[in-house]
C-alpha positions in Angstrom: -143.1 82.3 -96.8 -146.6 82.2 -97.2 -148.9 85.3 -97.7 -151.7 85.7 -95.7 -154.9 84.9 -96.8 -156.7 88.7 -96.0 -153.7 90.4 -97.8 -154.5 88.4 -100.8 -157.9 89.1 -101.0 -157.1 92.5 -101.8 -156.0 91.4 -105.0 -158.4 90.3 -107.7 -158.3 86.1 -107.9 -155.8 86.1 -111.4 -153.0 88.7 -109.6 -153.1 86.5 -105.7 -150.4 83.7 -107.1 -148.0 86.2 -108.8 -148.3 88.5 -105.7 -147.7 85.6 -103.7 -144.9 85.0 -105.9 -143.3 88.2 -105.3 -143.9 88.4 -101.4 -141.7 85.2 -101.7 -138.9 86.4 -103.8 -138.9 89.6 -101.3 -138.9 87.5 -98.0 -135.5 85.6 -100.0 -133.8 88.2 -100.8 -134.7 90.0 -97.6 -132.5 90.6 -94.4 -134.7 89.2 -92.6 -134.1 85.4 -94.0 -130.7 86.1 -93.6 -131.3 86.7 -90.3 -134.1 84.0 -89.7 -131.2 81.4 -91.3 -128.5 82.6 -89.0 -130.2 82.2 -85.8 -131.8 79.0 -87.0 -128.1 78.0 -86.9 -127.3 79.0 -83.8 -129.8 77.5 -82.4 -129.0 73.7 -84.2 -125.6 75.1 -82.3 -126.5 75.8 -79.0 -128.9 72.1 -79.4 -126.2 70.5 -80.3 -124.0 72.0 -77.1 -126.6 71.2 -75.0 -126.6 67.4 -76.2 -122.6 66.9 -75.5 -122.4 69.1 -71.8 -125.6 66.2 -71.1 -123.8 63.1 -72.4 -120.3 64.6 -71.0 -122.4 65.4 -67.4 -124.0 61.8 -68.1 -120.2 60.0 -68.5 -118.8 62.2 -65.1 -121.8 61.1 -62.9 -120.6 57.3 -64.5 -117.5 57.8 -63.8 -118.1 59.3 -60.4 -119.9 56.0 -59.1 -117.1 53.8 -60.4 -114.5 56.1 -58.5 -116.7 55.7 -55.2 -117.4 52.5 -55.5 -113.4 51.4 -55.9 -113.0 54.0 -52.9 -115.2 52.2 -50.8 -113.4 48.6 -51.9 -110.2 49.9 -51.5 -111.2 51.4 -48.0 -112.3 47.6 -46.9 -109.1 46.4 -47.6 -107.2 48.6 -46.0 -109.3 48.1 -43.2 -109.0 44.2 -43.8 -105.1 44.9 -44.1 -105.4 47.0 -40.8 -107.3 44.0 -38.8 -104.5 41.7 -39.8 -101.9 43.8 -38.5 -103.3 44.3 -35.4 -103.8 40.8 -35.3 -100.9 39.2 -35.9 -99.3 41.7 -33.5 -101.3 41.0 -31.0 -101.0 37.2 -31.3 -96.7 37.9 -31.2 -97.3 39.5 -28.1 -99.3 36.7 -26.7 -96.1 35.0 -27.8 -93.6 37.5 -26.6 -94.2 39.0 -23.7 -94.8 35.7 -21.2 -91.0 35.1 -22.1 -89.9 38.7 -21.8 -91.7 39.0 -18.5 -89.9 35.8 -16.9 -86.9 36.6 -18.4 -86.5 40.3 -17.1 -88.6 40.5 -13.9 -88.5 36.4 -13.1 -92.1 36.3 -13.1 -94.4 33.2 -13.6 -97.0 34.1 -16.5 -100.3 32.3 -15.7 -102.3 34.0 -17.9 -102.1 36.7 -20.7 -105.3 37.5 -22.7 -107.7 40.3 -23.8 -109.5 40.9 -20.5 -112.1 43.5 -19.6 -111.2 45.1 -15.9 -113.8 46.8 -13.6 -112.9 50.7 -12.8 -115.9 51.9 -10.7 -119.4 50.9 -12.4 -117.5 50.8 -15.9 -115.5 48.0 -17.7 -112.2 48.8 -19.5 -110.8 47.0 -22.5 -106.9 46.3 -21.7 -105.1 44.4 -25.4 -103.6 41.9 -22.7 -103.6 41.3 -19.3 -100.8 39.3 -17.4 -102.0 37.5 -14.7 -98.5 36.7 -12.8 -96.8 35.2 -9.6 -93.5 36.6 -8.3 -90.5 34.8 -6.5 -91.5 35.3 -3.5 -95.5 33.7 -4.7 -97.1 37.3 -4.7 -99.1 38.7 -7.6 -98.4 40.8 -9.6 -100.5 42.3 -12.6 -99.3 43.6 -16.1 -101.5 45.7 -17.8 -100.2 46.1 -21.8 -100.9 48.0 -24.8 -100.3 46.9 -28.0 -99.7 48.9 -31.1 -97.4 48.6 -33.9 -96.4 52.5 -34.1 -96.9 54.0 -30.7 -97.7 57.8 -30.4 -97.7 60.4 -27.1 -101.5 60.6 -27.0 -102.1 56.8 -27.0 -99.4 56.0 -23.8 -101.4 58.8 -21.7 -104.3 57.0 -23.1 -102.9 53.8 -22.0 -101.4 55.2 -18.5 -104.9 56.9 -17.7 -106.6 53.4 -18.3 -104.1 51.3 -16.1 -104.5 53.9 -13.3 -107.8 53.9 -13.2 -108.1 49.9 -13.2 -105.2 49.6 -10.4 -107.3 49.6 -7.3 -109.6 47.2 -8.2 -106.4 44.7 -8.9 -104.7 42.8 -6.2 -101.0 43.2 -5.5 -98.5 44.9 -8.3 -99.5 46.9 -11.2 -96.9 47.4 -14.2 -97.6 48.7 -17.5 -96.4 47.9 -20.3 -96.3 48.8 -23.8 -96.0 46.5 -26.8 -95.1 47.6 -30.1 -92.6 48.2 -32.8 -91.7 52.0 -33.4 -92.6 54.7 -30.5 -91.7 57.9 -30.9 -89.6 59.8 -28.9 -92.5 62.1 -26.6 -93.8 59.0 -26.3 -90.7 57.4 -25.3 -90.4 60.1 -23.0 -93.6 60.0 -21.3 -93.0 56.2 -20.6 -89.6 56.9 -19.1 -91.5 59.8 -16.9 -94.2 57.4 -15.8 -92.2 54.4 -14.6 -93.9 52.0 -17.3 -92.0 49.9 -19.4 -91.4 49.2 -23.5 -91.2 45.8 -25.3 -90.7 45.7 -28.9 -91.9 43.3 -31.4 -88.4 41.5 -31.0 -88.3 40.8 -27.6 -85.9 43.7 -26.9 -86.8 45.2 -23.0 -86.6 48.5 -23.2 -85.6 49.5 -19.2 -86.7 52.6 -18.0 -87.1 54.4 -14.5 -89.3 56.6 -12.9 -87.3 60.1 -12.9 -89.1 61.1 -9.4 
């Protein structure tokens, strides 16, 4: 501690160091340095605190980007995974459903692709579209929907698309569905609507309309 310089000049020149001497010895023996060394201490504490909660906040927001970045890969390949499904499914119903169509309803398949159909001033996307002759020569239009795990909401999806796109086609409209699970309100609601259910194996699933 060091005494200031207008309380030593109250003392003559040869007393100021042995006054300043004895402040010293005071302020060390004092409370007060106790004190002052205590909370010097908790403040190197509290420093040092400070230092780990920002290299510990530093490693989280690290560790935070890595976790969203592998989140964000992981989501393209499930997406990726997701495309392929739905691709190779609809390529086996390319496959499938010309056979299954002659087979059950003895039609003659002339075409079965992706194909946009007019409804009003609009355009709507059918998976495939079955351009077919009957027996007897007449056409007759199947209007599918393919999807590996079919639910209730997307067959009324399916069934408000086909009836909306109906008019505008010339002769028969069936619907179909293409898929390999459906659950059973949705199996109900294509039994109630007349439509018919192919699975991935070929197996023609017959139903009627209940009216």
């Amino acid at each position: 501690m060091t005494l200031p310089d207008y309380i030593k000049d109250q003392f003559p020149r040869e007393l100021q160091s042995p006054v300043e001497q004895l402040a010293d010895w005071f302020y060390e023996k004092s409370p007060m340095r106790q004190d002052m060394r205590e909370l010097t201490n908790v403040v190197k504490e509290l420093a040092e605190s400070q230092k780990e909660l920002a290299e510990a906040q530093k490693e989280l927001a690290e560790a935070q980007k890595r976790t969203e970045k592998e989140l964000r890969g992981l989501a393209r390949q499930v997406g990726g995974l997701s495309e392929n499904i739905g691709g190779n499914l609809e390529s086996l119903a390319v496959e499938t459903l010309p056979a299954v169509l002659n087979e059950e309803w003895e039609l003659k398949v002339l075409q079965c692709e992706q194909e946009p159909l007019a409804a009003g001033d609009k355009e709507l996307e059918f998976d495939l579209v079955a351009r077919c002759l009957t027996g007897k020569g007449e056409p007759l239009t199947v209007l599918c929907e393919v999807k590996s795990n079919l639910t209730e909401k997307e067959v009324e999806r399916h069934l408000k698309k086909a009836s909306k796109a109906a008019p505008g086609i010339k002769g028969e409209v069936r619907v179909v569905f293409f898929g390999f699970r459906v659950n059973l309100a949705a199996r109900e609601l294509i039994k109630k609507s007349g439509a018919y259910m192919i699975f991935g194996n070929g197996r023609f699933m017959k139903v009627f309309n209940a009216g």
